[in-house]
mmCIF file of the N, C-alpha and C atoms, coordinates in Angstrom:
data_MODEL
# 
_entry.id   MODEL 
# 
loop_
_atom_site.group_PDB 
_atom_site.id 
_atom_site.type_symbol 
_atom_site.label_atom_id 
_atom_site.label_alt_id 
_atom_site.label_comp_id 
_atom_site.label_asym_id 
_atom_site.label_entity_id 
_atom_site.label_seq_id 
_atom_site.pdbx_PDB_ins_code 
_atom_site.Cartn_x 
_atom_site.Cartn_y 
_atom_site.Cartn_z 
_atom_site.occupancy 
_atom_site.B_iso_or_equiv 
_atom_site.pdbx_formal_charge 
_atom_site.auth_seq_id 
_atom_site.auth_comp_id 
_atom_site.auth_asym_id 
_atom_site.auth_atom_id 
_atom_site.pdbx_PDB_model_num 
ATOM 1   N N  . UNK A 1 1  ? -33.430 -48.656 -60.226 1.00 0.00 ? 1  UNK A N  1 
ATOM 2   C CA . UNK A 1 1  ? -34.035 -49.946 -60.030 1.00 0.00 ? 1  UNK A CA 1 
ATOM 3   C C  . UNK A 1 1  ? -33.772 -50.883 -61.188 1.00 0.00 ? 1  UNK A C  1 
ATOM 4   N N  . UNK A 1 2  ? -34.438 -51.963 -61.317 1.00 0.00 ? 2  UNK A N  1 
ATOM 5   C CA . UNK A 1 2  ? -34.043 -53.106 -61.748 1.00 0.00 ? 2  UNK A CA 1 
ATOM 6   C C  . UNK A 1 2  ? -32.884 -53.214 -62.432 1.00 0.00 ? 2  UNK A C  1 
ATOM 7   N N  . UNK A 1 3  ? -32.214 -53.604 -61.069 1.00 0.00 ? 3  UNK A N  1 
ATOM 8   C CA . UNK A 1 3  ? -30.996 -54.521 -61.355 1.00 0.00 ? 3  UNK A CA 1 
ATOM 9   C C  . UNK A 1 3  ? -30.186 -55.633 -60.503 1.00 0.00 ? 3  UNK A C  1 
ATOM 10  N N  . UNK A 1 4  ? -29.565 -56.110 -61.455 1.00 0.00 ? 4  UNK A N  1 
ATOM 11  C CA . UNK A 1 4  ? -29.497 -57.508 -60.790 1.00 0.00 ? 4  UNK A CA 1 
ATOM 12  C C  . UNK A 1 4  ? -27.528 -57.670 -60.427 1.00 0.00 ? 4  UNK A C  1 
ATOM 13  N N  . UNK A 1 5  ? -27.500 -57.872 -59.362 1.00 0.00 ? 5  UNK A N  1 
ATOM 14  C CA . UNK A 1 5  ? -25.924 -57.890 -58.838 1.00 0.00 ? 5  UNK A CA 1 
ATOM 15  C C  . UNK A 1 5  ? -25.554 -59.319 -58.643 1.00 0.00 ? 5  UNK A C  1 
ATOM 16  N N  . UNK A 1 6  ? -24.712 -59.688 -58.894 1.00 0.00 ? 6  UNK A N  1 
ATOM 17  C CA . UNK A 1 6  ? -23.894 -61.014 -59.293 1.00 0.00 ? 6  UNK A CA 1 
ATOM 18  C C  . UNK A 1 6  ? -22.889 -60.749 -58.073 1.00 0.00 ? 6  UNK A C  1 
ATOM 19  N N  . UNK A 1 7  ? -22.765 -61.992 -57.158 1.00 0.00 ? 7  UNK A N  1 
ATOM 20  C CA . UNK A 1 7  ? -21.179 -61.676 -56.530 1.00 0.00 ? 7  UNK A CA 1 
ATOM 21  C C  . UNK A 1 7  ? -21.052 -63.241 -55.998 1.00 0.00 ? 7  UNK A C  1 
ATOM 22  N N  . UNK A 1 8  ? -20.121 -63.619 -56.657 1.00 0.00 ? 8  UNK A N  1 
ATOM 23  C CA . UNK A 1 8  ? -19.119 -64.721 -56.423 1.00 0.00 ? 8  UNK A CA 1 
ATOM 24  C C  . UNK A 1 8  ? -18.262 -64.833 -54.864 1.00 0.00 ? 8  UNK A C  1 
ATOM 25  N N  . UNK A 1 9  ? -18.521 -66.137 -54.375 1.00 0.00 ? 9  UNK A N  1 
ATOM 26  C CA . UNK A 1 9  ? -17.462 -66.612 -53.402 1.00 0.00 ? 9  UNK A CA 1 
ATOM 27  C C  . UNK A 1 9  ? -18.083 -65.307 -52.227 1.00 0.00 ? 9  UNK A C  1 
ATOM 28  N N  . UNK A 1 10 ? -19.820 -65.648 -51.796 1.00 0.00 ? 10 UNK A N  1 
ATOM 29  C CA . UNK A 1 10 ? -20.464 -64.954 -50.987 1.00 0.00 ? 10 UNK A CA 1 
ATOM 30  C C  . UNK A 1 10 ? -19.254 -65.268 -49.182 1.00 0.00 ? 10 UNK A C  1 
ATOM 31  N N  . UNK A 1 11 ? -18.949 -66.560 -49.130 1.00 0.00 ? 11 UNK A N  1 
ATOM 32  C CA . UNK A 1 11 ? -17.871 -66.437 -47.935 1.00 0.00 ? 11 UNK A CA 1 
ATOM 33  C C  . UNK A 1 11 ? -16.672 -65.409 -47.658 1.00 0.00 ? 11 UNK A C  1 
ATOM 34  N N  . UNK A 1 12 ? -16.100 -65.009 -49.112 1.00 0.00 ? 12 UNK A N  1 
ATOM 35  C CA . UNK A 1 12 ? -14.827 -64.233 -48.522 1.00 0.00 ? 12 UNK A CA 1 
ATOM 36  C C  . UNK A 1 12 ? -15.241 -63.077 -48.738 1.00 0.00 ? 12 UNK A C  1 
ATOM 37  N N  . UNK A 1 13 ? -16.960 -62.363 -48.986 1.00 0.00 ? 13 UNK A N  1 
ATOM 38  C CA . UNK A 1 13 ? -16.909 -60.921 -48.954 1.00 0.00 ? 13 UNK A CA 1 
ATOM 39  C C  . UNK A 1 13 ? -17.603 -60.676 -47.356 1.00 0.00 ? 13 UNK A C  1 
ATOM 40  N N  . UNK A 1 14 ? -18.613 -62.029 -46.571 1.00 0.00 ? 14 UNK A N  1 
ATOM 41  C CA . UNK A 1 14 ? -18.131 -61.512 -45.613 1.00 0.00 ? 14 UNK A CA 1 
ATOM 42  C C  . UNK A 1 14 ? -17.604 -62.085 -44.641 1.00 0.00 ? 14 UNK A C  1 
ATOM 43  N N  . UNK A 1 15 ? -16.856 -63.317 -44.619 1.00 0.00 ? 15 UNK A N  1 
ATOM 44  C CA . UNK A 1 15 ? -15.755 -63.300 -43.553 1.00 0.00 ? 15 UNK A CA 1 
ATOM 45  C C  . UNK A 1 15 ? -14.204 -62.387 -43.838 1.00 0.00 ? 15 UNK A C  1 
ATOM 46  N N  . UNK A 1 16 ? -13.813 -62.520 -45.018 1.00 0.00 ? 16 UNK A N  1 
ATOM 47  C CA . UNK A 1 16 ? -12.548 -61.645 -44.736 1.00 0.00 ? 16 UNK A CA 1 
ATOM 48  C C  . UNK A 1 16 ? -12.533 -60.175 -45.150 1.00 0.00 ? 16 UNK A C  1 
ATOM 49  N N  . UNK A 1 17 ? -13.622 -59.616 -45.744 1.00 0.00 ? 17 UNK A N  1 
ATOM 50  C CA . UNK A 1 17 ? -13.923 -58.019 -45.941 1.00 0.00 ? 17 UNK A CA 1 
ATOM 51  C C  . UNK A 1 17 ? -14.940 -57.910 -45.442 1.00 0.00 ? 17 UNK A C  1 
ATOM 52  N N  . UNK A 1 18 ? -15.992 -58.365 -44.272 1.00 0.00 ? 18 UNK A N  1 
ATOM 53  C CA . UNK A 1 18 ? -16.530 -57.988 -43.438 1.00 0.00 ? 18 UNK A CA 1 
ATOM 54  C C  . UNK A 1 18 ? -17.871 -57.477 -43.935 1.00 0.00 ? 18 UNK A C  1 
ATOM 55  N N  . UNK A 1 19 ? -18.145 -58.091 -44.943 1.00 0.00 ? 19 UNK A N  1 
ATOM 56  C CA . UNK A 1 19 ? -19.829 -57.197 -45.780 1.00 0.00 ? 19 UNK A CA 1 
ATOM 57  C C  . UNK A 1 19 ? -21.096 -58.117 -45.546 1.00 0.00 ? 19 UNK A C  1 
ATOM 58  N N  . UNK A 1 20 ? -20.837 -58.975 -44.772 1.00 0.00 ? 20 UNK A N  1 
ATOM 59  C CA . UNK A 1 20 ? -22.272 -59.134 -43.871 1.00 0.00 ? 20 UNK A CA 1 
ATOM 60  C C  . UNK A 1 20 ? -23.672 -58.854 -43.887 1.00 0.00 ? 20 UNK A C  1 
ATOM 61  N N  . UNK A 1 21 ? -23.346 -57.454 -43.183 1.00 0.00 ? 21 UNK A N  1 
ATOM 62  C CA . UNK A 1 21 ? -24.227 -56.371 -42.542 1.00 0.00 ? 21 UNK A CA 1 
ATOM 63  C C  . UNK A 1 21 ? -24.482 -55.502 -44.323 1.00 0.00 ? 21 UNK A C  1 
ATOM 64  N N  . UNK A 1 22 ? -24.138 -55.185 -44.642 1.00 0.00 ? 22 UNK A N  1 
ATOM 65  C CA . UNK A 1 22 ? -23.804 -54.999 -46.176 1.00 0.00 ? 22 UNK A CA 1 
ATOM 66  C C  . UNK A 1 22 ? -25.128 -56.009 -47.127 1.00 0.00 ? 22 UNK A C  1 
ATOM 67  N N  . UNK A 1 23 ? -24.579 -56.688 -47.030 1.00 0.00 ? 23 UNK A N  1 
ATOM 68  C CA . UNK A 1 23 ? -25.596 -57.933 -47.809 1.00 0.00 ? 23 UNK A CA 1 
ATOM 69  C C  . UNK A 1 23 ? -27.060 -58.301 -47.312 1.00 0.00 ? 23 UNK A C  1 
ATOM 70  N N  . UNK A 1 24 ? -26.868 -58.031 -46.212 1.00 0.00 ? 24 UNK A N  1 
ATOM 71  C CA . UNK A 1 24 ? -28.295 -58.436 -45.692 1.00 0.00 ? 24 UNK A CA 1 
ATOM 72  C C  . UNK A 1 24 ? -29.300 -57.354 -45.648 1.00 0.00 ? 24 UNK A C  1 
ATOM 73  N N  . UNK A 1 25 ? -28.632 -56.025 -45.933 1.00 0.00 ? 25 UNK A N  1 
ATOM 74  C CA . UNK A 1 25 ? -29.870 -54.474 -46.216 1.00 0.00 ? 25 UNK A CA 1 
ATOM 75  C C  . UNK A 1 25 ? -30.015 -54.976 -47.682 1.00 0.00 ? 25 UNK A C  1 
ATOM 76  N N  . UNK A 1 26 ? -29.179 -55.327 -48.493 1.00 0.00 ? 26 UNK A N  1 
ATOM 77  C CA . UNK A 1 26 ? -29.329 -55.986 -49.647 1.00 0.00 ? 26 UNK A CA 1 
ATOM 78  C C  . UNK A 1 26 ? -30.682 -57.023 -50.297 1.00 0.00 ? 26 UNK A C  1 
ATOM 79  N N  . UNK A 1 27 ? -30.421 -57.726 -49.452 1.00 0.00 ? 27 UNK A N  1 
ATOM 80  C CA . UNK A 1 27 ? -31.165 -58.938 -49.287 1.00 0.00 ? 27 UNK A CA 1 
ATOM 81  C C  . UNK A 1 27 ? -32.567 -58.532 -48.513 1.00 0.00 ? 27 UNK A C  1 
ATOM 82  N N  . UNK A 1 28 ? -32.605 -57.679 -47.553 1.00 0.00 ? 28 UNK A N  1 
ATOM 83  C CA . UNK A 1 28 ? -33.897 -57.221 -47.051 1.00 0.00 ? 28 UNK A CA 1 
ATOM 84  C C  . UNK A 1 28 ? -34.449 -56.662 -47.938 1.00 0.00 ? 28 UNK A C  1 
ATOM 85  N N  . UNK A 1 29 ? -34.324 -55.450 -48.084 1.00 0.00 ? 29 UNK A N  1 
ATOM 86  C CA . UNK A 1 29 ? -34.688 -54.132 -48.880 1.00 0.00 ? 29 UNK A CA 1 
ATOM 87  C C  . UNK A 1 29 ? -34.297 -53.783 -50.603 1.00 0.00 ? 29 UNK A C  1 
ATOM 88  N N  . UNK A 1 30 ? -33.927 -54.548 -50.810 1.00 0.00 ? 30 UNK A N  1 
ATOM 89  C CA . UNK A 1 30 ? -33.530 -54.040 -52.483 1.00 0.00 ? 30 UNK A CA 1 
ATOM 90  C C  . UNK A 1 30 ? -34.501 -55.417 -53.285 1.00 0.00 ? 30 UNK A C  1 
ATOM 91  N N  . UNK A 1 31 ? -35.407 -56.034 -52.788 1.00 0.00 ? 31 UNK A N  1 
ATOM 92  C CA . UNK A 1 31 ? -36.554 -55.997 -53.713 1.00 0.00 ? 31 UNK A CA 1 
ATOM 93  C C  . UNK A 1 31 ? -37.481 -54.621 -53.928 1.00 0.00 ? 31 UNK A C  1 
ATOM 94  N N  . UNK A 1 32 ? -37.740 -54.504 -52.685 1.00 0.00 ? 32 UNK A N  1 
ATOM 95  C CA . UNK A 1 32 ? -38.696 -52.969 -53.022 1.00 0.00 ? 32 UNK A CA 1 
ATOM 96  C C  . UNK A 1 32 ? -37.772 -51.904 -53.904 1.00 0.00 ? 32 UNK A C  1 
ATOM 97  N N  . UNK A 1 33 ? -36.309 -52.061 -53.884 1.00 0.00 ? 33 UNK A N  1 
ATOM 98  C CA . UNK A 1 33 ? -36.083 -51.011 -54.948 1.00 0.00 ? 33 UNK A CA 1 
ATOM 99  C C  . UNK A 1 33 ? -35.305 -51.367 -56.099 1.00 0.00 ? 33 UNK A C  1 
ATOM 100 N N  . UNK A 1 34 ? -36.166 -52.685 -56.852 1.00 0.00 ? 34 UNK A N  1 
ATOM 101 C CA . UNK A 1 34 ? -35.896 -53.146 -57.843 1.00 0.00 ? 34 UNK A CA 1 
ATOM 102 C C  . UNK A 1 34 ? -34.665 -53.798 -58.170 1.00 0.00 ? 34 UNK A C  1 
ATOM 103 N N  . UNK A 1 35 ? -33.694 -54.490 -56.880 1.00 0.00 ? 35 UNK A N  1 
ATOM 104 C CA . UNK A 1 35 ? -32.742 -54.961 -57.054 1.00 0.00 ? 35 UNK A CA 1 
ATOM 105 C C  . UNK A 1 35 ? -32.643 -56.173 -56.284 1.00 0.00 ? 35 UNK A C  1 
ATOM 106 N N  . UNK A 1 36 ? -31.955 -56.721 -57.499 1.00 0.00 ? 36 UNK A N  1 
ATOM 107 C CA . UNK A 1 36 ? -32.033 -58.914 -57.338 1.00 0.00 ? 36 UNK A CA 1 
ATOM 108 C C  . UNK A 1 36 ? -30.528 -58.733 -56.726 1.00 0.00 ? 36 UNK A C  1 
ATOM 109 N N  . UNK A 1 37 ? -30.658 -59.579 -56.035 1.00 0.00 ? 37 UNK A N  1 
ATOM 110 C CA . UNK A 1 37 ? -28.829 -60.111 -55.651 1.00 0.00 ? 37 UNK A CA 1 
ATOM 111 C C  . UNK A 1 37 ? -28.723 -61.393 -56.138 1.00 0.00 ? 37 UNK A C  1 
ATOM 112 N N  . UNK A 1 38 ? -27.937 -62.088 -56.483 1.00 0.00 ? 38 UNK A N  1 
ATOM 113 C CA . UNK A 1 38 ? -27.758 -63.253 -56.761 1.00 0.00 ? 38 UNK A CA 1 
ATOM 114 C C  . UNK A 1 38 ? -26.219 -63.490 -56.327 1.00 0.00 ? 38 UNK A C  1 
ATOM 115 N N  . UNK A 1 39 ? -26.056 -64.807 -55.648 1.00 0.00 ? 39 UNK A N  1 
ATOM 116 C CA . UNK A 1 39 ? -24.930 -64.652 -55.083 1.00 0.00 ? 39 UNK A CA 1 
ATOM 117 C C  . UNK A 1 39 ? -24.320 -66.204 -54.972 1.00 0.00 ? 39 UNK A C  1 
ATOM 118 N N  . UNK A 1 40 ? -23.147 -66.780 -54.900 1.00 0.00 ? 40 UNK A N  1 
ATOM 119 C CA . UNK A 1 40 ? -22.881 -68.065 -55.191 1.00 0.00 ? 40 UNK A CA 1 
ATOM 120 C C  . UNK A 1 40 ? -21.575 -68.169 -53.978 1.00 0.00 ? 40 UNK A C  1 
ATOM 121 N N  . UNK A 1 41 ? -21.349 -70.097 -53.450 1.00 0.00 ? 41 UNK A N  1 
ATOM 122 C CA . UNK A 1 41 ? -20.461 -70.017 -52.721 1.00 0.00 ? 41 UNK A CA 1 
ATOM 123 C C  . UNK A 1 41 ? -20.215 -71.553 -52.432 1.00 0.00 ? 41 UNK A C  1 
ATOM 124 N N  . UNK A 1 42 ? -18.974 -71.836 -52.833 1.00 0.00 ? 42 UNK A N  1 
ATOM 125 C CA . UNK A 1 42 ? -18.771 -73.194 -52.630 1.00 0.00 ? 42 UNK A CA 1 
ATOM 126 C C  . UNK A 1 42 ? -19.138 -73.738 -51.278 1.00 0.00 ? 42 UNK A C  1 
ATOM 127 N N  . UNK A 1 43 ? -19.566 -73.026 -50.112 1.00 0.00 ? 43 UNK A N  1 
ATOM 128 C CA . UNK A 1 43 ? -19.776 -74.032 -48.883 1.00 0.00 ? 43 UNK A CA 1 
ATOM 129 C C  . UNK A 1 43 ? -20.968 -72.818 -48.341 1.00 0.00 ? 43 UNK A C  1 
ATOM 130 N N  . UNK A 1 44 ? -22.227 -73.299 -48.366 1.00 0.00 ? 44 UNK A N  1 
ATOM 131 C CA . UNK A 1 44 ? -22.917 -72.374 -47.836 1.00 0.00 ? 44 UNK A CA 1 
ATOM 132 C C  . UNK A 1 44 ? -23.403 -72.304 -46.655 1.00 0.00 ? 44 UNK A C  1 
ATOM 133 N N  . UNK A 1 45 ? -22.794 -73.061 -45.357 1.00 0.00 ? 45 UNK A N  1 
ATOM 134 C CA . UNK A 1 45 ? -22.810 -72.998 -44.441 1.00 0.00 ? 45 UNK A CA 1 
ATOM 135 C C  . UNK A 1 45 ? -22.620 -71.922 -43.631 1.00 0.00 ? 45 UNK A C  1 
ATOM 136 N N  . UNK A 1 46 ? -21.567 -71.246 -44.494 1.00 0.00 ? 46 UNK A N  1 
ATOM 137 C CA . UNK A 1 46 ? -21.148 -69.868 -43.414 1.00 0.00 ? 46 UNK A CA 1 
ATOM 138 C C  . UNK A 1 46 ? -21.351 -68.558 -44.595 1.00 0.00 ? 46 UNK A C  1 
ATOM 139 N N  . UNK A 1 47 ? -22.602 -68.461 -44.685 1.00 0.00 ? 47 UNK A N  1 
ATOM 140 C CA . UNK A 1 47 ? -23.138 -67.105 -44.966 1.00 0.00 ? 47 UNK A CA 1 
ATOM 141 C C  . UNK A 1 47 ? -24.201 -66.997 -44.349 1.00 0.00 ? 47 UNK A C  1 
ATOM 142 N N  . UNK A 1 48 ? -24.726 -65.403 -44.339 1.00 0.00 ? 48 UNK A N  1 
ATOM 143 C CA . UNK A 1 48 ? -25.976 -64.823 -43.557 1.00 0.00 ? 48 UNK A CA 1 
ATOM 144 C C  . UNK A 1 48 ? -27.097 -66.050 -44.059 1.00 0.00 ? 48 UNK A C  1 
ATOM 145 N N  . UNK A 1 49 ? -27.718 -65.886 -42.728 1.00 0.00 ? 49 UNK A N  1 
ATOM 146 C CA . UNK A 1 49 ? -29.040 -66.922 -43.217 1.00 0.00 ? 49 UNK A CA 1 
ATOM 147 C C  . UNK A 1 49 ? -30.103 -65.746 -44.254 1.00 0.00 ? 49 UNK A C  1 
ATOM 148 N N  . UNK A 1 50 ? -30.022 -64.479 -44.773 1.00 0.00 ? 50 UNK A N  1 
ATOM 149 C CA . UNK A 1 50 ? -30.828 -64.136 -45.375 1.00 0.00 ? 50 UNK A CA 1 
ATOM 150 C C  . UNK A 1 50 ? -30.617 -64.440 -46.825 1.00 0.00 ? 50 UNK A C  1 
ATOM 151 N N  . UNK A 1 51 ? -29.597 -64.866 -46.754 1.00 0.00 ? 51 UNK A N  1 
ATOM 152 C CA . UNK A 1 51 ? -29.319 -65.440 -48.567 1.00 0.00 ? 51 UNK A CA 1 
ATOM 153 C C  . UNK A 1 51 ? -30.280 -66.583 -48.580 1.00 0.00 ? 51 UNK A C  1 
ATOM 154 N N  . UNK A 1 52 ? -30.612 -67.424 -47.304 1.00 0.00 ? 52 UNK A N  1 
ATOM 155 C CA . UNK A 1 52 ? -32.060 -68.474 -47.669 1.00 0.00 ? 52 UNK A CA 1 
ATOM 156 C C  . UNK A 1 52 ? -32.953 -67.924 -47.349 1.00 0.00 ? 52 UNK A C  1 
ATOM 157 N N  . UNK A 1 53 ? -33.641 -66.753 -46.560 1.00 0.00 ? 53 UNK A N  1 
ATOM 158 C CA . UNK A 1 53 ? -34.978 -67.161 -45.878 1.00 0.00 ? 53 UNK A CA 1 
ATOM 159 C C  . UNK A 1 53 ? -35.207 -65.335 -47.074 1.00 0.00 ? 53 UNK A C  1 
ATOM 160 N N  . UNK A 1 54 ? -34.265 -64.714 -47.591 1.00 0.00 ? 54 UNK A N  1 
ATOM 161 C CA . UNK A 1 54 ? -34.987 -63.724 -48.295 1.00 0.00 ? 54 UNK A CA 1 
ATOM 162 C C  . UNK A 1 54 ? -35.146 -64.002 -50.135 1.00 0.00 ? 54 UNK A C  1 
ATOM 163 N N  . UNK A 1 55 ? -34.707 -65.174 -50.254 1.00 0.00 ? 55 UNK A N  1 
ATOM 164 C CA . UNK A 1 55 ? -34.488 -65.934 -51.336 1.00 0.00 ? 55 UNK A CA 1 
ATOM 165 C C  . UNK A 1 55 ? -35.994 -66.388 -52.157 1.00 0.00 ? 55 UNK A C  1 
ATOM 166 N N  . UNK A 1 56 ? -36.234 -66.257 -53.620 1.00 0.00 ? 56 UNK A N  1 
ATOM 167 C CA . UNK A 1 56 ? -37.207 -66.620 -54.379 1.00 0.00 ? 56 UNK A CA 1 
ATOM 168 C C  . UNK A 1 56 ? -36.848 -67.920 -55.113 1.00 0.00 ? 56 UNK A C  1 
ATOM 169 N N  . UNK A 1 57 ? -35.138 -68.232 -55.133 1.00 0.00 ? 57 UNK A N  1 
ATOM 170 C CA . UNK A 1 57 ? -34.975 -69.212 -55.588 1.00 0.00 ? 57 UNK A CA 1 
ATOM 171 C C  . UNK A 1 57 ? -33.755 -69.701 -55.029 1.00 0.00 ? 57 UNK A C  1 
ATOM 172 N N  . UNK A 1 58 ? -33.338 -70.672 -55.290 1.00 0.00 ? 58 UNK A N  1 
ATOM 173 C CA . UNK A 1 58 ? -32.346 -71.331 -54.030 1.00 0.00 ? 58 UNK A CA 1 
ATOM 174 C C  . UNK A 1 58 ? -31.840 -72.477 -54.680 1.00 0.00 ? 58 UNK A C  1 
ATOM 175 N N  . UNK A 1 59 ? -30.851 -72.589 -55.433 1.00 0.00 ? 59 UNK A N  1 
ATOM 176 C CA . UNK A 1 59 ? -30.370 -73.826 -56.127 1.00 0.00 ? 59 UNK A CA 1 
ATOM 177 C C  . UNK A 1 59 ? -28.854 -74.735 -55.616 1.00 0.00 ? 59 UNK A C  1 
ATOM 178 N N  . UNK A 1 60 ? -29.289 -76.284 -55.141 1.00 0.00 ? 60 UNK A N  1 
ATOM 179 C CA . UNK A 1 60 ? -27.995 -76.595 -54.357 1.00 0.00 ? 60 UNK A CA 1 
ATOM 180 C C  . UNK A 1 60 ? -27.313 -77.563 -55.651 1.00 0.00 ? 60 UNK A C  1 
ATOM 181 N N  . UNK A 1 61 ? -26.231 -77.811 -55.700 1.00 0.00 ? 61 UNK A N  1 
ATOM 182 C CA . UNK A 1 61 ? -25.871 -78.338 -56.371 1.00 0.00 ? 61 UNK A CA 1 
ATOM 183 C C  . UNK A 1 61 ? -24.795 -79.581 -55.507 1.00 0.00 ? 61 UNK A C  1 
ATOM 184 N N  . UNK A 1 62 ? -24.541 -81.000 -55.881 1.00 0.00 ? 62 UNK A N  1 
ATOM 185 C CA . UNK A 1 62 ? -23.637 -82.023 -55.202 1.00 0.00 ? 62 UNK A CA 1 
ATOM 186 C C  . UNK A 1 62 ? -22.203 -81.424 -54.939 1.00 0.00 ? 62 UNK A C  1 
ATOM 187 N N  . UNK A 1 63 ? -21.865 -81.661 -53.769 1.00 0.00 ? 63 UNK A N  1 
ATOM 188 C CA . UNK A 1 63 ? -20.545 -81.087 -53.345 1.00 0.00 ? 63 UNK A CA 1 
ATOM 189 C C  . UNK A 1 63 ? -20.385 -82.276 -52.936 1.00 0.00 ? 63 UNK A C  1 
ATOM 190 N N  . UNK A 1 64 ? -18.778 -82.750 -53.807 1.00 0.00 ? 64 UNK A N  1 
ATOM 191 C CA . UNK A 1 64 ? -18.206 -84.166 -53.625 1.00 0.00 ? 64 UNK A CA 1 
ATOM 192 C C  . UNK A 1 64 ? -16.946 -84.159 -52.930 1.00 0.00 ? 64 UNK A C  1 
ATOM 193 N N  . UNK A 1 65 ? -17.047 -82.829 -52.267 1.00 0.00 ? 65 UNK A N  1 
ATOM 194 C CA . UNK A 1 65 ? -15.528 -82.935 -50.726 1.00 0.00 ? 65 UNK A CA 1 
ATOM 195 C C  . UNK A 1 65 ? -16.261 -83.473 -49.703 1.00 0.00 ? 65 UNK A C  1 
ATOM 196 N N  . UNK A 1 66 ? -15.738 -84.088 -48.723 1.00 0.00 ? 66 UNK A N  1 
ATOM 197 C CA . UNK A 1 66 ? -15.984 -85.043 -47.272 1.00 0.00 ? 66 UNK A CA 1 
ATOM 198 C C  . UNK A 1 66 ? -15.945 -83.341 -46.582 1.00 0.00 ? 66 UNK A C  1 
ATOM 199 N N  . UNK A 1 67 ? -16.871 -83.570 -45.865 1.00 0.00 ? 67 UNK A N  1 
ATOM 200 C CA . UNK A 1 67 ? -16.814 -82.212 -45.082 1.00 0.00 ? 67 UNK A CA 1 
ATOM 201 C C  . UNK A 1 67 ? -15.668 -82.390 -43.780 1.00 0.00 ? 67 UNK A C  1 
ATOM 202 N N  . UNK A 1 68 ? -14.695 -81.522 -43.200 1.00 0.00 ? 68 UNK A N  1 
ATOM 203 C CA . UNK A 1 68 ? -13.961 -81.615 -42.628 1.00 0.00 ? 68 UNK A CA 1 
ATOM 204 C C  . UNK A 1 68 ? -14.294 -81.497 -41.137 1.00 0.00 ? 68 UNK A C  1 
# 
């Protein structure tokens, strides 16, 4: 227990390596066993919605691309 996992560019672990399902037992269950995820992603549109709704903190920052 307590520890805290860092993972960068949350879109390409799971659209192109498929860790999804992965992240979200993460995100459910690894408070009760002492583990933070923290996770970052230039467009957060397309990640699991449990990165917001299992979230204690949630920081957006200005994204100055025109969305396509």
């Amino acid at each position: 227990g307590q520890w805290c996992i860092y993972i960068d560019e949350l879109y390409y672990l799971c659209h192109f390596l498929g860790l999804s399902a992965d992240l979200e037992l993460l995100w459910t269950q690894g408070r009760s066993h002492g583990v933070s995820l923290v996770g970052s992603t230039q467009r957060p549109a397309w990640v699991p919605l449990f990165m917001y709704s299992a979230a204690t903190h949630v920081f957006f920052f200005r994204h100055s691309d025109e969305t396509a």
